[in-house]
Residue, then its C-alpha position, 0 to 999 in steps of 0.5 A: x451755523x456759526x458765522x466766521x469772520x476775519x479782519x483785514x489789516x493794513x490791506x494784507x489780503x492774502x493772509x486774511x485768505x490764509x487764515x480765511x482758509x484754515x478757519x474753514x478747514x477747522x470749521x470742517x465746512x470743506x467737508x460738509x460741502x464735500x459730502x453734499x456734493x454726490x449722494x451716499x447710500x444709506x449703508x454708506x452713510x451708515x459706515x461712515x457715521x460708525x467710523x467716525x464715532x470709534x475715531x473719536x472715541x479713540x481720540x477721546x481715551x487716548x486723552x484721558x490717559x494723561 
């Protein structure tokens, strides 16, 4: 797990939340913490793992295509 920081300049703590919040976001850790929170079944999980790896090959052809 990667450690995320953020500076706080000139006492300016709600943009230092704004960018807290979208750091996390990008980080997918909302997500994560999400997941864990109810249980899956397995042929969730297993569902959900293969629709993931076809959105990102989608995602990865649609870049090589420039």
């Amino acid at each position: 797990m990667k450690e995320i920081q953020v500076n706080v300049i000139d006492n300016d703590l709600e943009k230092a939340m704004r960018i807290l919040k979208k750091k996390i976001q990008n980080d997918g850790l909302f997500k994560r913490l999400k997941m864990k929170k109810n249980y899956e079944k397995p042929s969730e999980l297993k569902r959900r793992k293969s629709r993931e790896a076809l959105r990102r090959q989608r995602i990865a052809s649609s870049r090589g295509r420039y």
